[in-house]
C-alpha positions as CSV (number, residue, x, y, z in Angstrom):
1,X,0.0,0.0,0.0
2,X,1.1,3.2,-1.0
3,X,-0.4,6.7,0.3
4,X,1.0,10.0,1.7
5,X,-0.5,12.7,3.9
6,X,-1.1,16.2,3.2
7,X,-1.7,18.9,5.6
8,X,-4.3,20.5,3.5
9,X,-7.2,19.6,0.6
10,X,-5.2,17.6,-1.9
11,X,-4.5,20.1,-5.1
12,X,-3.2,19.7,-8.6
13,X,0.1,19.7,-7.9
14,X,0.5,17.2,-4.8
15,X,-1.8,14.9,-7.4
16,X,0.7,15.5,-9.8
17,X,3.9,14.6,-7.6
18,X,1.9,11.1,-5.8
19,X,1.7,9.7,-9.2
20,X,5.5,10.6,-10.4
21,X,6.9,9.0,-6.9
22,X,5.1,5.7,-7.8
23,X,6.5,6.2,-11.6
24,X,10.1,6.3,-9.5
25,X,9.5,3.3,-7.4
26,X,8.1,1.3,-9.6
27,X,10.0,1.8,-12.9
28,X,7.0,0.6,-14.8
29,X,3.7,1.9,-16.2
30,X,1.5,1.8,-13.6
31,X,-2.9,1.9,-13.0
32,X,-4.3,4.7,-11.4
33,X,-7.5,4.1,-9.9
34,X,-8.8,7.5,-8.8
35,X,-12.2,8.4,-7.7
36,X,-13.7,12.1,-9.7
37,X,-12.0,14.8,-7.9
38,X,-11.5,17.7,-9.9
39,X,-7.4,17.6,-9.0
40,X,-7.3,13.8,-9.9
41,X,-8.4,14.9,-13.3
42,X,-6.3,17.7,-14.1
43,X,-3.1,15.1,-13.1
44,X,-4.6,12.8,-15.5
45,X,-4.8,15.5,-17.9
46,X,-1.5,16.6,-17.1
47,X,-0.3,12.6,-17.3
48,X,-1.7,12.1,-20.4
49,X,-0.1,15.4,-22.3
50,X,3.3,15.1,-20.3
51,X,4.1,11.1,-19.8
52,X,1.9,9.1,-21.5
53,X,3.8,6.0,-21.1
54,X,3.6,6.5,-17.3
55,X,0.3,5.9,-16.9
56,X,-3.0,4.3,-17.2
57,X,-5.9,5.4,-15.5
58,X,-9.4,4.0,-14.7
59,X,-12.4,6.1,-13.0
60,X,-14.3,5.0,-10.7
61,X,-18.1,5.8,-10.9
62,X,-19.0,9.5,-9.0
63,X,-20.2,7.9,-6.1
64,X,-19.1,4.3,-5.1
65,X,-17.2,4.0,-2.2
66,X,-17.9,0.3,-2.1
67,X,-16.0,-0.3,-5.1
68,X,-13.2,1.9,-3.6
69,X,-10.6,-0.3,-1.2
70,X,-9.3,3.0,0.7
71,X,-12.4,3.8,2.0
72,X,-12.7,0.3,3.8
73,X,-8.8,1.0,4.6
74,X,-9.8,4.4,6.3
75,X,-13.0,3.3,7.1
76,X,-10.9,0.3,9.9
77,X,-8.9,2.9,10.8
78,X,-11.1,5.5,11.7
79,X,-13.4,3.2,13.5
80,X,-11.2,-0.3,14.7
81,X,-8.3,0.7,15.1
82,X,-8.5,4.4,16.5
83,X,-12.1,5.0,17.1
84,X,-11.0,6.9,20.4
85,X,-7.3,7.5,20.1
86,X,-6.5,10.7,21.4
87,X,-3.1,11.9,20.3
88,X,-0.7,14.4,21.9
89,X,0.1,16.1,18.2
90,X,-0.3,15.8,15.0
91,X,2.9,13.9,14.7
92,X,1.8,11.0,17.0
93,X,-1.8,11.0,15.6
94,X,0.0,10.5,11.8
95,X,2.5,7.9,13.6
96,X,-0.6,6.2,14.7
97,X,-2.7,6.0,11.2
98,X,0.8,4.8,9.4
99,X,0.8,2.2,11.7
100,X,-2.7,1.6,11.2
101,X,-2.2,1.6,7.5
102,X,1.1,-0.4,7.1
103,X,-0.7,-3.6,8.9
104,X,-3.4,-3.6,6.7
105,X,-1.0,-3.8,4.1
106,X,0.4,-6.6,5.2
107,X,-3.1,-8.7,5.4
């Protein structure tokens, strides 16, 4: 599993760079499966003019959250794994959702 946090409302450009790390790490083309947001089209846009070869990228349907495996990922974390965590900062509360994360991963 692959995923990064952002302080604020993911824009154009921090859609931009997730896409290009995974281009890095993996070497390869790769499948983007994004939900509708307006700044997941613009990368794709941006993807398809700029590197076409990086990328492939499927859509899924404007509202379908049970066809969408990071919800359910977020969806354990929110409410099995931390449904009353109460962190100290924002560093521990990110520690705690990366750990959260990184063993669902593993399943």
């Amino acid at each position: 599993m692959y995923f990064q946090f952002l302080l604020n409302n993911a824009d154009t450009d921090q859609m931009v760079e997730l896409p290009r790390q995974l281009h890095h790490h993996y070497g390869r083309k790769v499948i983007v499966v994004w939900d509708r947001l307006g700044a997941h089209r613009s990368a794709a846009v941006y993807f398809e003019e700029e590197c076409p070869d990086w990328f492939e990228f499927e859509w899924l349907p404007a509202y379908a959250p049970e066809l969408n495996p990071v919800e359910e990922c977020w969806n354990h974390t929110k409410h099995a794994d931390l449904p009353n965590f109460m962190p100290d900062d924002l560093d521990h509360l990110q520690t705690a959702i990366c750990e959260s994360m990184l063993e669902q991963g593993e399943d």
